[in-house]
C-alpha positions in Angstrom: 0.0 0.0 0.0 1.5 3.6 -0.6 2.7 5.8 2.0 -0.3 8.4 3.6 0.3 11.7 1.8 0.4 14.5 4.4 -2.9 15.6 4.1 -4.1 11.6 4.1 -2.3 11.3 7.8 -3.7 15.1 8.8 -7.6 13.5 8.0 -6.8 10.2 9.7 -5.4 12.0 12.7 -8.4 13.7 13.3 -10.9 11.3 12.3 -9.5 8.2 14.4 -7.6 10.1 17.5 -9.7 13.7 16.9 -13.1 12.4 17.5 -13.1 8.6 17.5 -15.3 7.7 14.9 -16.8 4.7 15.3 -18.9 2.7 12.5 -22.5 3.6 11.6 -21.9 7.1 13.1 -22.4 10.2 11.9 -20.2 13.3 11.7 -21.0 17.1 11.1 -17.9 18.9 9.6 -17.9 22.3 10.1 -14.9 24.1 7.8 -14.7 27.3 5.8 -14.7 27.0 2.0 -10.9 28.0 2.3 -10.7 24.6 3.8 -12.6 22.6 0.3 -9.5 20.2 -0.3 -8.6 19.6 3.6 -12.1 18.7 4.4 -13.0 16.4 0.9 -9.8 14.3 2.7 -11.5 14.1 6.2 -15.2 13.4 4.7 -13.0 10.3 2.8 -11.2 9.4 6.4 -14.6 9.2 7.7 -16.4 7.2 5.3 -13.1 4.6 5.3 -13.7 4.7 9.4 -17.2 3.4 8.5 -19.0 6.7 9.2 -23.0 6.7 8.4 -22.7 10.4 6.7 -20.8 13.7 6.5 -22.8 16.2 6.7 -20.5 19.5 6.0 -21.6 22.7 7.8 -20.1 25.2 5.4 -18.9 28.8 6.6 -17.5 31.6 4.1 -15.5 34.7 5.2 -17.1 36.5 2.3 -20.1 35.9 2.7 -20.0 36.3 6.9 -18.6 39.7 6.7 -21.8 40.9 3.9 -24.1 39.3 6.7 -22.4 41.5 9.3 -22.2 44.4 7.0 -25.8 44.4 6.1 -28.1 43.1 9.5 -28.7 45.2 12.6 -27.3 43.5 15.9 -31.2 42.2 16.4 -31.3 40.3 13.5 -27.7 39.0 14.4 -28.7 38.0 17.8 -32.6 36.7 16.6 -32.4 32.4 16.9 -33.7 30.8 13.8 -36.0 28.1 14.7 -34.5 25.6 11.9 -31.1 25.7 13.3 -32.6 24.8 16.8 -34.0 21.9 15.1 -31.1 21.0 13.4 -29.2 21.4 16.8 -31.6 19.0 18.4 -31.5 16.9 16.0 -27.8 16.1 16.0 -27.6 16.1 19.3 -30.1 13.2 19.4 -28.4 11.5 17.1 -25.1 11.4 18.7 -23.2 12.4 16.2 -19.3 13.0 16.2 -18.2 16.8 15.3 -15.5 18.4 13.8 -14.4 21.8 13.0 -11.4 22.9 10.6 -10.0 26.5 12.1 -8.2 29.1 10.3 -9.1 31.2 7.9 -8.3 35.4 6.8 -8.9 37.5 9.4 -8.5 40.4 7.1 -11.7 39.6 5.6 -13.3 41.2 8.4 -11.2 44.3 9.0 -13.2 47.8 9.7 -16.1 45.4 10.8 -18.6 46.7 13.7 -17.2 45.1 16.7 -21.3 44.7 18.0 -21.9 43.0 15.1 -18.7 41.1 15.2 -19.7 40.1 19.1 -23.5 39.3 18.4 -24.5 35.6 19.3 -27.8 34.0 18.8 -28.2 32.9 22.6 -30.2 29.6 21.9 -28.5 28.4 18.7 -25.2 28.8 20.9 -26.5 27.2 23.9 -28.0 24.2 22.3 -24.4 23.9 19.9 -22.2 23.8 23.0 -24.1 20.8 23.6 -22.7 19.1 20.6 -19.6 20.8 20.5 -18.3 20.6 24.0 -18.8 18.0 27.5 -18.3 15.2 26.9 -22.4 14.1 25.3 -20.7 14.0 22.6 -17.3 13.0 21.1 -15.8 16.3 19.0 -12.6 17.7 17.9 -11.2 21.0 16.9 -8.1 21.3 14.7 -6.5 24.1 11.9 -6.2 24.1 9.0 -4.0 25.4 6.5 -5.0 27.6 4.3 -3.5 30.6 2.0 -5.0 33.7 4.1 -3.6 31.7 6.9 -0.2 31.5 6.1 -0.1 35.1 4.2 -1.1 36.0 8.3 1.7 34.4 9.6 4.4 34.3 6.8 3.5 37.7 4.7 2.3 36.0 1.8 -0.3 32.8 1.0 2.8 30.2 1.5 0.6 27.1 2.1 3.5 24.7 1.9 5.4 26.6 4.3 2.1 26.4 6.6 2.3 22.5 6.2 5.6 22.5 7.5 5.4 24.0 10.5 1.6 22.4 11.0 2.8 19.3 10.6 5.6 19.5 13.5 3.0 20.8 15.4 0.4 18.2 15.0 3.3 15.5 15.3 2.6 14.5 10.9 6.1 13.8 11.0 5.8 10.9 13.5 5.5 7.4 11.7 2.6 6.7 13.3 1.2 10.1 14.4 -2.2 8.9 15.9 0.1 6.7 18.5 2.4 9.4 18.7 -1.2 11.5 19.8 -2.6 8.9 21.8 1.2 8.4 24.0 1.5 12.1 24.5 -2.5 12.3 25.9 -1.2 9.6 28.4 2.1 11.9 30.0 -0.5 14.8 30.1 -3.5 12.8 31.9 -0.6 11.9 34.5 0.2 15.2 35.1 -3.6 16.3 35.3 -3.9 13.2 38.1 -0.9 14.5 40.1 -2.6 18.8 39.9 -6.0 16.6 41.4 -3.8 14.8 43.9 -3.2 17.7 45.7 -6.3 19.7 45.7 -5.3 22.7 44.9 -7.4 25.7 45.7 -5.7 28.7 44.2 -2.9 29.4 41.1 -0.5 32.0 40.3 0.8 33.8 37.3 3.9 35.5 37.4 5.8 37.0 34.7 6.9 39.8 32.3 3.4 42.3 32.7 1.2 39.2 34.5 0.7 38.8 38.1 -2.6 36.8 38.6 -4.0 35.2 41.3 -7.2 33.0 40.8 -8.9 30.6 43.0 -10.5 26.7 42.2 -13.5 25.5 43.6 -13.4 22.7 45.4 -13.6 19.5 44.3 -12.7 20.8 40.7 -10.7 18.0 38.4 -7.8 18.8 36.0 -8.0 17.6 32.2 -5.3 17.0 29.9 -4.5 15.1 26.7 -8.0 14.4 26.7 -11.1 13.5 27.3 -13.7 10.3 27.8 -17.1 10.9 26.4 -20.6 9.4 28.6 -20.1 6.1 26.9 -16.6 5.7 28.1 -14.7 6.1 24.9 -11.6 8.7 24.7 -11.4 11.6 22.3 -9.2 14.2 21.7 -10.7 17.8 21.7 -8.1 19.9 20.3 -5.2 19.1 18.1 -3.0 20.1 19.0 -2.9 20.0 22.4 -0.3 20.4 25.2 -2.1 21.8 28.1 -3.7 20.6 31.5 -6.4 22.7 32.3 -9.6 23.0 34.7 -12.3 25.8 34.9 -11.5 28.3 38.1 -14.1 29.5 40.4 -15.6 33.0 38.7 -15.1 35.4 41.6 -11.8 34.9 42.7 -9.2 36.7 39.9 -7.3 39.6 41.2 -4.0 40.9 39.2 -3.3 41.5 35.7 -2.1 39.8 32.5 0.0 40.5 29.1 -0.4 38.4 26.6 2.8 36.8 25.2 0.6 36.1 22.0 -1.7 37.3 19.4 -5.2 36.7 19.7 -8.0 36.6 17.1 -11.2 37.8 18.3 -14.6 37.5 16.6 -12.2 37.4 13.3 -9.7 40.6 14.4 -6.6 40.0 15.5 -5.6 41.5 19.0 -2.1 42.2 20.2 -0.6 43.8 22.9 -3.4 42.9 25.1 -3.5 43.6 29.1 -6.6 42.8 31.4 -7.0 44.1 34.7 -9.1 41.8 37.4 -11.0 42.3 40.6 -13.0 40.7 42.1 -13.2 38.0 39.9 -13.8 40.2 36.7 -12.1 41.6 33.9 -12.2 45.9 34.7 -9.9 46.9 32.2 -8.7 46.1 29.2 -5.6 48.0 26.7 -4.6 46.7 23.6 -1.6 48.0 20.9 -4.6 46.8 18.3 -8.0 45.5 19.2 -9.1 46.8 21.9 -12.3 47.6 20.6 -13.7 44.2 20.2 -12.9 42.5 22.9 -14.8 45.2 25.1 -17.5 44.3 22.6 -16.9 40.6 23.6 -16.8 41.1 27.6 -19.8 42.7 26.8 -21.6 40.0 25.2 -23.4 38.7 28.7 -22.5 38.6 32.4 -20.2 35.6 32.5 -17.5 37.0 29.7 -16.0 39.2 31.7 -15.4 36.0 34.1 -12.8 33.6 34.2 -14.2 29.9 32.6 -10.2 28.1 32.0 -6.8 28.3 33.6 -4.4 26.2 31.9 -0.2 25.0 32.3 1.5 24.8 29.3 5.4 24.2 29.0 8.0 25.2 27.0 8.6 22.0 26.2 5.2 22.0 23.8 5.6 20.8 20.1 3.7 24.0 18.7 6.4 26.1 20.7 9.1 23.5 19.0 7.4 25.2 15.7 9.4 28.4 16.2 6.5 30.8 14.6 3.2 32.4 15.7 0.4 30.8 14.1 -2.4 33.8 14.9 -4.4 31.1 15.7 -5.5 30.5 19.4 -6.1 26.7 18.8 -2.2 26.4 18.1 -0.9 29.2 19.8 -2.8 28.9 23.6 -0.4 25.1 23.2 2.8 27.3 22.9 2.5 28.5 26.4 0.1 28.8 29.9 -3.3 30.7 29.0 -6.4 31.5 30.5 -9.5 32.2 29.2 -12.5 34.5 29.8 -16.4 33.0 29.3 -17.7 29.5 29.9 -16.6 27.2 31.7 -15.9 23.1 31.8 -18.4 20.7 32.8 -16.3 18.2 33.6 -14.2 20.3 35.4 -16.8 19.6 38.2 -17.9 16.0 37.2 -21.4 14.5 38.4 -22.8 17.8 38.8 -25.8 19.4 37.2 -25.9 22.4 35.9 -27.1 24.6 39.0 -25.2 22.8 40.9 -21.7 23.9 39.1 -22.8 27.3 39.1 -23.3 27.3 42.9 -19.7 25.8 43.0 -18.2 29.0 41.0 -18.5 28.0 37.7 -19.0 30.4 35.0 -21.6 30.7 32.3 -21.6 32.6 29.5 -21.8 32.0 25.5 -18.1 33.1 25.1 -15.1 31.4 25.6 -11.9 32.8 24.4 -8.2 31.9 25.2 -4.9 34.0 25.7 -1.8 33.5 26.0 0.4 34.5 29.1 3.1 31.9 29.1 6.7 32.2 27.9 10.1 32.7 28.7 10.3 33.8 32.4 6.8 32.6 33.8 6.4 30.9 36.9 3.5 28.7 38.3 2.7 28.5 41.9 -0.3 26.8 43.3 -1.6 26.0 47.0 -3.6 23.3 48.1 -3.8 20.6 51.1 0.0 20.1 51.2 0.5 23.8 51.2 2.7 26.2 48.4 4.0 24.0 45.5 5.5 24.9 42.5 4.5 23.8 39.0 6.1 26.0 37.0 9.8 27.6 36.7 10.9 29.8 33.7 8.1 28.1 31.6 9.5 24.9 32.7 7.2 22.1 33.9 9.2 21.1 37.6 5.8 19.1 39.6 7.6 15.8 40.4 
């Protein structure tokens, strides 16, 4: 049989360690027509892995930005009641779901950062439940693309982008789903030693960052991945190098600086620093930006709340890369990020929903990631054995 082209072992990867398709189960592919070529190979991946259809959810930068050009906010933020059914639908279905990221953010330059923040509250609610938990098996990975790479590189070098993509997603590995699937295990042990010792608050200390923010009890650290209700492991995001939980929502006081880029609702951000009291976000400066992610934080209560913490060393594959990808999926694996919106189910496991929320956890229909790692960061925690570190220089030192 002839060798997997690169793109072959990119649609495998995601198909069989991404989501774990399983025969006579469906899958909803949600990519941007930039992405035709990356996701006719998944759609083939899937149907090989004995998938029952493909049903592609198709996005276009073009045609979003006329959408946000031409409707007012309420029409933006007005639920269609044939999504919801289609939402419900899947969902009953248990199907598998996977979204190809990356795209030109240029597309939406000059856009109204309202109408860049707007979210139709239902159809987002009832999509989380297909698209995150653990109902349902899903998987969120980039792909390359020319307005990606002109993004990152200056012009639309899409081989170039391969390159560096496929070091990241470990596509150079002779078997990179085992390659996946060994590097889950190292970070689940590292999640069960951060649970061993029930923490109860982390630090963040670096270059512009000095935050403080406290768990709720009980809360349960995830990394490499995760098992879905019917006991079978997935991997949410590839790539991933992180351990993470969900913090409690009223304990953040400092301030961060992001070490990275950050694309929000399609504009990149940089130079970013956030300001937190009390649990919420009461300032916010940016070099470029700022404007919509004030928009963002003012999207509902819970955005301007924490909903992740995350450790991330400089050890990472995506920070072996050596570039910024401008794309939070890649670039929150290069170093420890946080983010601001919703938080983890399972970060409080056999809990309902109220019950979470009672604990700390945060609600909201946002969820966005930055990037405070780097050189010079350290990681301290306390829990039931007192001040630990976890983190030196960017360095992962937890025994």
């Amino acid at each position: 049989m002839a060798a997997m082209t690169l793109l072959e072992r990119y649609a495998n990867l995601v198909v069989r360690a991404g989501v774990n398709l399983q025969p006579g189960q469906g899958l909803v592919l949600a990519t941007d027509t930039a992405h035709l070529e990356i996701a006719r190979a998944v759609t083939e991946a899937a149907y090989a892995a004995g998938a029952a259809f493909v049903e592609p959810l198709f996005d276009d930068g073009p045609m979003r930005r006329s959408e946000l050009d031409h409707l007012s906010v309420e029409q933006l933020t007005a639920d269609r009641p044939w999504v919801l059914a289609r939402n419900a639908a899947w969902d009953e279905r248990g199907v598998a779901f996977i979204a190809l990221v990356g795209s030109d953010p240029t597309v939406f330059e000059g856009a109204d950062p309202l109408r860049m923040a707007a979210r139709r509250r239902e159809e987002s609610r009832t999509m989380r439940k297909v698209t995150t938990g653990t109902a349902h098996r899903w998987s969120v990975i980039g792909a390359p693309n020319p307005g990606w790479a002109r993004q990152i590189f200056g012009e639309p070098d899409t081989d170039r982008l391969w390159e560096v993509v496929a070091t990241a997603l470990r596509l150079d590995d002779p078997d990179p789903v085992a390659a996946w699937r060994a590097r889950a295990e190292v970070l689940a042990a590292r999640a069960a030693r951060l649970d061993a010792l029930a923490l109860t608050e982390v630090r963040y200390l670096g270059d512009g960052t000095d935050l403080r923010v406290g768990l709720p009890a009980g809360c349960r650290w995830t990394g490499g991945g995760l098992v879905d209700d019917s006991g079978m492991l997935f991997m949410p995001n590839l790539p991933t190098e992180e351990v993470f939980t969900s913090p409690h929502r009223e304990h953040a006081e400092g301030t961060i600086r992001l070490t990275k880029p950050v694309v929000v609702a399609g504009q990149l951000v940089t130079g970013l620093r956030a300001t937190f009291r009390d649990g919420r976000i009461t300032g916010v400066t940016a070099d470029a930006g700022a404007e919509v992610v004030r928009a963002q934080l003012d999207t509902d209560e819970g955005a301007r709340r924490l909903g992740e913490v995350s450790l991330v060393d400089r050890d990472s594959r995506i920070a072996a890369a050596g570039v910024v990808f401008h794309n939070t999926l890649f670039d929150e694996n290069a170093g420890c990020h946080v983010a601001w919106g919703n938080s983890f189910p399972f970060a409080l496991p056999g809990r309902s929903a109220e019950e979470r929320f009672a604990a700390g956890h945060n609600t909201s229909m946002v969820h966005t990631d930055v990037v405070i790692g780097g050189e010079g960061l350290t990681v301290t925690a306390r829990g039931r054995d007192g001040e630990v570190t976890l983190l030196e220089d960017d360095a992962w030192v937890l025994a």
